[in-house]
N, C-alpha and C positions, 0 to 999 in steps of 0.2 A: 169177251173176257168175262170171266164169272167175277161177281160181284159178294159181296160178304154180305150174309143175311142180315134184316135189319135186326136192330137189338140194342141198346139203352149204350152202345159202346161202338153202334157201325150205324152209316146209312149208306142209302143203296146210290149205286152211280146214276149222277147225271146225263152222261152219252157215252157210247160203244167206245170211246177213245181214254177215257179217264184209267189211270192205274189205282187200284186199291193201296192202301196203308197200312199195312198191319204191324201192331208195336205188342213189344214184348218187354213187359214190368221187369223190377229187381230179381234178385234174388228171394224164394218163400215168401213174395208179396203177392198182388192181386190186381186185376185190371183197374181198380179205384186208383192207382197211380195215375191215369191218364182222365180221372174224369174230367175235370178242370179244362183240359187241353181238349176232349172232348168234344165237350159242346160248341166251343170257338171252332172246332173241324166242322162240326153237321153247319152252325152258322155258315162256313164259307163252302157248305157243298161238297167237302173230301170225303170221299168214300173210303171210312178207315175201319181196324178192328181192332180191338186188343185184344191178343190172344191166348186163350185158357190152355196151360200147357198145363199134362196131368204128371202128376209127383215131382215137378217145378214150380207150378204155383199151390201159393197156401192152401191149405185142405186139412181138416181134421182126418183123412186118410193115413196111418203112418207107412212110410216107405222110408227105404232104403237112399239117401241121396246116389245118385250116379249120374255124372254129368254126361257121360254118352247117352245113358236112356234118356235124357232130359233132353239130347240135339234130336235122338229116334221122333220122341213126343213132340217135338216142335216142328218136324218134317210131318206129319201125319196129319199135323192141327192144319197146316197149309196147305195142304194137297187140295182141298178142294177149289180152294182159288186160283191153282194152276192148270186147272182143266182146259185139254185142246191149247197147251203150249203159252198158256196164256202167262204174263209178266205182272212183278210184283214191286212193292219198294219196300223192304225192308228197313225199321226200326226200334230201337231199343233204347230202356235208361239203365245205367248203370250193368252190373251183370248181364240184364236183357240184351244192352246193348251189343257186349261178345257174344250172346246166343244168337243173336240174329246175324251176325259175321257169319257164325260158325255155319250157318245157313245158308249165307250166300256165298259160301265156299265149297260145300257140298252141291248145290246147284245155281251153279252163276247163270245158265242161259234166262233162268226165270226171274231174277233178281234185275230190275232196270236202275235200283239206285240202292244207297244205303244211310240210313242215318244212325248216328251216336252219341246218343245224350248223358252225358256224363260218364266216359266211358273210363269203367275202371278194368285197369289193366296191371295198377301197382295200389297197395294200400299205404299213400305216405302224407294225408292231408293234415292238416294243423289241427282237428279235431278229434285225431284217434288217440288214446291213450300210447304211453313209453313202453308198457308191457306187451304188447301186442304182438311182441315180436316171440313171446312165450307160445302161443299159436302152434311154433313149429316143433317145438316137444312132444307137445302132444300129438302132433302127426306121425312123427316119427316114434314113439311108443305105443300108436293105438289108443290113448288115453280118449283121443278127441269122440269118442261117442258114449262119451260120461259126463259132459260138459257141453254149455250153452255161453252165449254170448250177450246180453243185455243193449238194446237199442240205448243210447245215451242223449242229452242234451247234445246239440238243438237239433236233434232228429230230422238233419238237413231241409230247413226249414227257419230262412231270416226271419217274414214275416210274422210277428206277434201274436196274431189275433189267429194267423193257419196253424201256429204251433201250440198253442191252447188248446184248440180244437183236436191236435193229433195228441196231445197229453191227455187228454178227457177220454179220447176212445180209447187206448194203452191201459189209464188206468182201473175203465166198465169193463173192456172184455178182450184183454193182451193182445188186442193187433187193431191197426189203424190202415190210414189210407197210404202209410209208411211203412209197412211192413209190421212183422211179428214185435211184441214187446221181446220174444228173445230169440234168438236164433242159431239153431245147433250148428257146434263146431263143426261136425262130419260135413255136413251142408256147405260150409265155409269153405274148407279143402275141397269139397268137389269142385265150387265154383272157382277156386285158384287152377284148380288141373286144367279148367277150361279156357281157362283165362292165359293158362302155358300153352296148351296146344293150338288157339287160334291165332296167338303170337307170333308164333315160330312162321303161320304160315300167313300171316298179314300179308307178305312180299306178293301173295298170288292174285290177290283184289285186284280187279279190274273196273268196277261196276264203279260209275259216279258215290261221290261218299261228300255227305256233309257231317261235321261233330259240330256240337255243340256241347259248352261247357263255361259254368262258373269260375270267373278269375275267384271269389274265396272259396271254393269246395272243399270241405274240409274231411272229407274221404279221400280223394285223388289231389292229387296239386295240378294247378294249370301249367304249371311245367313239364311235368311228365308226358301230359296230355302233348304237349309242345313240340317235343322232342318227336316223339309217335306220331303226329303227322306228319313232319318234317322229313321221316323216315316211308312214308308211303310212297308207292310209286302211281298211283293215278296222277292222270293232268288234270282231271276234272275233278278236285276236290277245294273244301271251302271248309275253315274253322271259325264259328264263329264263337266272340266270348263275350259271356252274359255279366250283366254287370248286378247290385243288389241281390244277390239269390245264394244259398249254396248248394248241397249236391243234388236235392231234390225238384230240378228244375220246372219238372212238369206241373206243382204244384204253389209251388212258389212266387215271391215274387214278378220273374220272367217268361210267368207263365203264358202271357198275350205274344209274350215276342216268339216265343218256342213254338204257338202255334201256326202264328204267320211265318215264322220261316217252316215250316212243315209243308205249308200248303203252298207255299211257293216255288220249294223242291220237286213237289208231287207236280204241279199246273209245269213245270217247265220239261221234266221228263217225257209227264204226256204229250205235251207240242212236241215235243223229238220224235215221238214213235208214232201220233196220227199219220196216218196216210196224205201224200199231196193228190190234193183233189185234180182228176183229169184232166189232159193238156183244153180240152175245147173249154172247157167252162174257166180256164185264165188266163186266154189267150182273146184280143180279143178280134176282130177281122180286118184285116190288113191289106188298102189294096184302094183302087179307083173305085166309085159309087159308079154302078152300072146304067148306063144311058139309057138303059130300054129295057121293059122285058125280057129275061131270059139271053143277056147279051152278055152278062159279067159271066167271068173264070172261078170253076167253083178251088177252094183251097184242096190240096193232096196234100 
């Protein structure tokens, strides 16, 4: 299995059976989403990576959003870690989290698991503004690539002293470990289109899937989220709900717990696909202690 090169965001496998992790940030954010979760991954030995999609993650490059070029980019950034057929666990926060779907729905043999961290799928939490639903005028007139969207309090982020910190950087140099201070509408609708079209085809996952998700997320409701598992059809799926945190799980207060269930998903997939080691060596010899030299029945 090829392993993700090391780098401030991966380390390298500890044995030929381990599956890699590769997570995939928000929406126009950056792999600083996962740092925190991070370090608690190399601590426990997970060979993970977060990964640079180009003209999906933030970049002083301007493009075009387009959520197909963004599945194109996110299958390309992975290819090398599917070399010689090799298997993957996909995960994501938030948006990332449907890109990384959208991934193991394009290639499910490579996909051994899937995780979903705050996965938004509907925008109906208790911290979006009433007008929000103005969004879709502008989709529907074209207006939306003359307009932006402003990050707001509390920049999914309970913790006090982390959401200081994500206000301090917003306000030096317009993007944090949170994403941009503002975020183009056109952006916005691409990330809905995609958010439609991996929907539709949720019903087709077959690959193990853990979510994970804030009861107060105030981007998505833990209801919604509810109902959408409720509606999958894997047997091997697992919702677990974060308690203190809201949408920005990885960063947040839950962020110990998010890591240990991460690497707990990864270490059980892996035990599913090592190999069972050779009947001789767990078997062990069965039979009468030979009287004499050369007198015992050898086993067939």
């Amino acid at each position: 299995m090829c392993a993700p090169s090391p780098g401030p965001h991966s380390v390298s496998e500890r044995d030929s059976f381990s599956i890699p992790l590769l997570l995939f940030h928000g929406l126009y954010s950056s792999p600083q989403e996962f740092a925190f979760v991070g370090q608690e991954l190399r601590r426990r030995a997970v060979a993970h990576d977060a990964v640079v999609t180009p003209g999906y993650t933030l970049s002083n490059e301007a493009a075009t959003p387009d959520w197909r070029r963004w599945r194109e980019a996110a299958l390309a950034a992975v290819q090398p870690h599917l070399a010689g057929g090799a298997r993957v666990v996909l995960g994501g926060l938030c948006v990332g989290g449907v890109l990384a779907a959208a991934l193991a729905l394009e290639a499910p043999r490579n996909v051994a698991g899937l995780v979903l961290m705050s996965p938004t799928f509907a925008y109906d939490g208790w911290g979006l503004p009433r007008r929000r639903h103005l969004r879709r005028l502008a989709y529907w007139t074209g207006l939306d690539r003359f307009f932006s969207v402003a990050e707001r309090e509390p920049f999914g982020i309970k913790n006090p002293k982390i959401r200081k910190w994500v206000i301090r950087d917003l306000e030096a140099r317009a993007s944090s470990a949170v994403g941009p201070a503002r975020l183009p509408l056109r952006a916005l609708r691409e990330g809905e289109r995609l958010m439609a079209e991996v929907r539709a085809r949720l019903s087709e996952l077959r690959c193990p899937l853990l979510i994970m998700h804030a009861r107060e997320d105030e981007i998505t409701s833990l209801e919604s989220v509810q109902r959408l598992f409720a509606s999958l059809p894997q047997a091997d799926k697992a919702l677990a709900v974060l308690e203190d945190s809201y949408h920005m799980i990885t960063l947040d207060n839950a962020r110990h717990e998010v890591a240990a269930l991460l690497a707990r998903f990864v270490a059980r997939l892996a035990a599913a696909q090592a190999p069972v080691p050779p009947l001789a060596t767990v078997l062990p010899f069965v039979g009468r202690a030979p009287a004499r030299a050369g007198a015992g029945r050898s086993l067939r």
